[in-house]
C-alpha positions as CSV (number, residue, x, y, z in Angstrom):
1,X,91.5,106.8,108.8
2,X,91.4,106.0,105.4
3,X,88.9,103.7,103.2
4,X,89.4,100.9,101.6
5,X,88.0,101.1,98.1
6,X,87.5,97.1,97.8
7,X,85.6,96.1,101.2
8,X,84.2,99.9,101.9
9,X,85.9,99.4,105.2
10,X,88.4,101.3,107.3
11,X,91.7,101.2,106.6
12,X,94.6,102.3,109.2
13,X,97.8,101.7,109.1
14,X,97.9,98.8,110.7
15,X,95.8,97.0,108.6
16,X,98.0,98.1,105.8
17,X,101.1,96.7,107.6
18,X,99.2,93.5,108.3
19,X,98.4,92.9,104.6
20,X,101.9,93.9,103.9
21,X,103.4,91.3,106.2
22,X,100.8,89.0,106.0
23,X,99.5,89.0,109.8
24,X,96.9,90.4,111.9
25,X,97.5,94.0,113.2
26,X,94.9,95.3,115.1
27,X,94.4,99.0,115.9
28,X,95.6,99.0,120.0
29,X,98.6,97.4,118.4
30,X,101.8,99.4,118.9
31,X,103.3,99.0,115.0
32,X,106.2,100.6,113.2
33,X,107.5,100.2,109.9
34,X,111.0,100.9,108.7
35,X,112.2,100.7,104.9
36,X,115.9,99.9,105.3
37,X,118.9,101.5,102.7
38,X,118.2,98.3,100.2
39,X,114.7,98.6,100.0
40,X,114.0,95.7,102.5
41,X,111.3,96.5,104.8
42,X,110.5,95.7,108.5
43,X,107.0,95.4,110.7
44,X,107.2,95.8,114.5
45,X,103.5,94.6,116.3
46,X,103.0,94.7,120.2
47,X,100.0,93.8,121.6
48,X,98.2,94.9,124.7
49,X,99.5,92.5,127.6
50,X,101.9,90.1,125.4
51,X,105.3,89.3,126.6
52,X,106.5,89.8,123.4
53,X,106.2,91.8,120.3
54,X,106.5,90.3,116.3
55,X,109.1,91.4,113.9
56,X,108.9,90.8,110.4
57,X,111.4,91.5,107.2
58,X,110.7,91.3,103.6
59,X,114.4,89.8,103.6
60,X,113.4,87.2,105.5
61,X,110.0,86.2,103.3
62,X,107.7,88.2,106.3
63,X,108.7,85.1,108.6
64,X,107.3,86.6,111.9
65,X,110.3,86.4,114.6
66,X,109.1,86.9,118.4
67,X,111.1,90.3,120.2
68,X,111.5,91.2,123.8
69,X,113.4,93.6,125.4
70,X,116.3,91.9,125.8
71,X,116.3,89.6,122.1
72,X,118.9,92.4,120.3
73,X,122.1,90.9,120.5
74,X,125.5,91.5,119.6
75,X,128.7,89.4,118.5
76,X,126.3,86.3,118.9
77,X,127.3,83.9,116.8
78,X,129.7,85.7,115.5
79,X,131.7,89.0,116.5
80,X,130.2,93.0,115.3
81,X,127.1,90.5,114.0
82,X,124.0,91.6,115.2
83,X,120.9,89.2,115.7
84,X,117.6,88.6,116.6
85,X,116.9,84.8,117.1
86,X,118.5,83.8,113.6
87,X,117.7,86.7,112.5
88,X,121.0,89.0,111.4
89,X,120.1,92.6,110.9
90,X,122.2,95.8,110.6
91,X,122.5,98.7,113.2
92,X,119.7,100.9,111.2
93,X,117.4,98.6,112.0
94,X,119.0,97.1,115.1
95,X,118.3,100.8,115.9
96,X,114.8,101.4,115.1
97,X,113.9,97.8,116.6
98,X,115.2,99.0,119.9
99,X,113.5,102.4,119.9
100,X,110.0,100.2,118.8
101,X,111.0,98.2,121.9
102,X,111.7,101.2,123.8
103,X,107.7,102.5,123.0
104,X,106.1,99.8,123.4
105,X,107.3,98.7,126.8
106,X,104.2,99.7,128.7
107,X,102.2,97.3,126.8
108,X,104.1,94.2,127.3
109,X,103.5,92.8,131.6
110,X,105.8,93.4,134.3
């Protein structure tokens, strides 16, 4: 764990992420972070016991977007796009999203 130089606190990275996307990430948090081929970058939160984890995306001005195992879709609206709510990401970070997913399952409740 790092310091913070300003507040002489601790610094992990999910309080980086948080400040990057503007949320609160704590430290049982499951996070990931992927930086995409144009420089666009992505936060994935779960919390402890939530239905549902939080993706954000510097593309989409750190908007949070609520994901569940089963909110990846493809050919919906259209066909080949793939979505997450209104959300239209590519298959990198469909990807990653789904292995985040994938990690984080035994947080989210039965």
């Amino acid at each position: 764990m790092t310091t913070d130089s300003d507040s002489n606190g601790p610094t992990g990275i999910e309080q980086i992420l948080g400040r990057l996307c503007g949320a609160e990430i704590s430290e049982k948090d499951y996070v990931g972070y992927f930086l995409n081929e144009y420089g666009e970058e992505l936060v994935f939160a779960q919390r402890p016991g939530e239905k549902t984890g939080t993706l954000w995306h510097s593309d989409a001005d750190w908007e949070p977007y609520p994901v569940g195992d089963h909110s990846i879709k493809i050919g919906v609206p259209m066909d080949g796009v793939i979505t997450v709510e209104d959300l239209i990401i590519n298959r990198p970070e469909a990807t990653w999203l789904s292995a985040c997913l994938a990690a984080s399952r035994h947080l989210r409740p039965c």
